[in-house]
C-alpha positions as CSV (number, residue, x, y, z in Angstrom):
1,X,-21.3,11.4,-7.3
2,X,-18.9,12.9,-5.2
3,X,-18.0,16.8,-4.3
4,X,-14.7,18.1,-3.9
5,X,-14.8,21.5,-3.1
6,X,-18.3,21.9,-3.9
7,X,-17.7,20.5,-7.7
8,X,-19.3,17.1,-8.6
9,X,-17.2,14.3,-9.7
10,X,-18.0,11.5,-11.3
11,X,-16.5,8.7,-10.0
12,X,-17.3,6.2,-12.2
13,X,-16.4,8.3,-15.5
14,X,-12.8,9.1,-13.4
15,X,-12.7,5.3,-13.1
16,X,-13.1,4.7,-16.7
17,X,-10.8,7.3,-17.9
18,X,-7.8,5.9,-15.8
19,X,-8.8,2.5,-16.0
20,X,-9.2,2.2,-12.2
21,X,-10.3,-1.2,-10.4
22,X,-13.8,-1.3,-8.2
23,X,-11.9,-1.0,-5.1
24,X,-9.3,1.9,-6.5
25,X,-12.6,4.0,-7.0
26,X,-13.8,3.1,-3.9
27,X,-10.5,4.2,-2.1
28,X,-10.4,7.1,-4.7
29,X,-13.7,8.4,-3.5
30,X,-12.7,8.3,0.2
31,X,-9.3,9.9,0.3
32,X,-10.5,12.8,-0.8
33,X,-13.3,13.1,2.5
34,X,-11.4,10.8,5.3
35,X,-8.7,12.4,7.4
36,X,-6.6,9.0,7.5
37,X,-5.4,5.9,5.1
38,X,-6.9,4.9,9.1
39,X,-10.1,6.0,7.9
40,X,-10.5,4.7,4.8
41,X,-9.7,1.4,5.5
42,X,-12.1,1.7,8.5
43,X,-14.7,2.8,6.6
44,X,-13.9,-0.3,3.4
45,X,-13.2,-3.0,6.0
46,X,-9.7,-3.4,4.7
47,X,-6.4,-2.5,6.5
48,X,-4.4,0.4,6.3
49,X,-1.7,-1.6,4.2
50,X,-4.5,-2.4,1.7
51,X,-5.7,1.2,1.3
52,X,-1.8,1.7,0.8
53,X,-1.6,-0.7,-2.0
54,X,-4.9,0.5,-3.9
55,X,-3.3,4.3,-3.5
56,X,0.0,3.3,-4.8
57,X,-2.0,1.6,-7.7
58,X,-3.9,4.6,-8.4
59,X,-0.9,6.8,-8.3
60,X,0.7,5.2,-11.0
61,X,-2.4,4.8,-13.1
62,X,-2.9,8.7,-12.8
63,X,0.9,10.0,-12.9
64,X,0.4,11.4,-9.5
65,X,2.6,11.2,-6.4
66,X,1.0,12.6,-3.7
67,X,-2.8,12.4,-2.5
68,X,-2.8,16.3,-2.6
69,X,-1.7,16.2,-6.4
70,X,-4.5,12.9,-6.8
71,X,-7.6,14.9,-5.1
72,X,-6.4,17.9,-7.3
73,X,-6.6,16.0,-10.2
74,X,-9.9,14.7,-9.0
75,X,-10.8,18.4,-8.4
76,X,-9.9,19.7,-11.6
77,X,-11.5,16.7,-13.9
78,X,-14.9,17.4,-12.0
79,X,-14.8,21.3,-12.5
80,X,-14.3,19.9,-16.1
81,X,-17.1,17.5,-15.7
82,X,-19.6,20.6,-13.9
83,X,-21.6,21.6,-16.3
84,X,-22.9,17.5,-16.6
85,X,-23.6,16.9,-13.3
């Protein structure tokens, strides 16, 4: 599970629903707690190009443009998902 602004998210039903890869949820679940694409890819073991690559993948898989618009989408689907959690 992960919280974004104290809602819980599930990752793996977010996953499902937008038919994101392992390593998009992975990346997913980071971006919304790591300062940097620096960070994230730290934190995965992959470079920053990588975590690039995943995010543009996950952009286009969730009609979203910007990692602000993503972590609110993330945001709203867990308030959604609250009451399961």
């Amino acid at each position: 599970m992960l919280v974004v602004g104290s809602k819980c998210a599930d990752i793996a039903l977010f996953k499902h629903t937008y038919g994101l890869t392992n390593r998009e949820a992975e990346v997913l679940g980071l971006i919304a707690e790591q300062p940097t694409l620096e960070a994230v890819g730290h934190t995965l073991g992959i470079s920053r190009e990588a975590v690039r690559f995943h995010l543009k993948s996950i952009f286009l898989k969730t009609n979203t443009h910007r990692q602000s618009e993503l972590v609110g989408l993330l945001s709203r689907f867990g308030k959604r998902m609250q009451s399961r959690c």
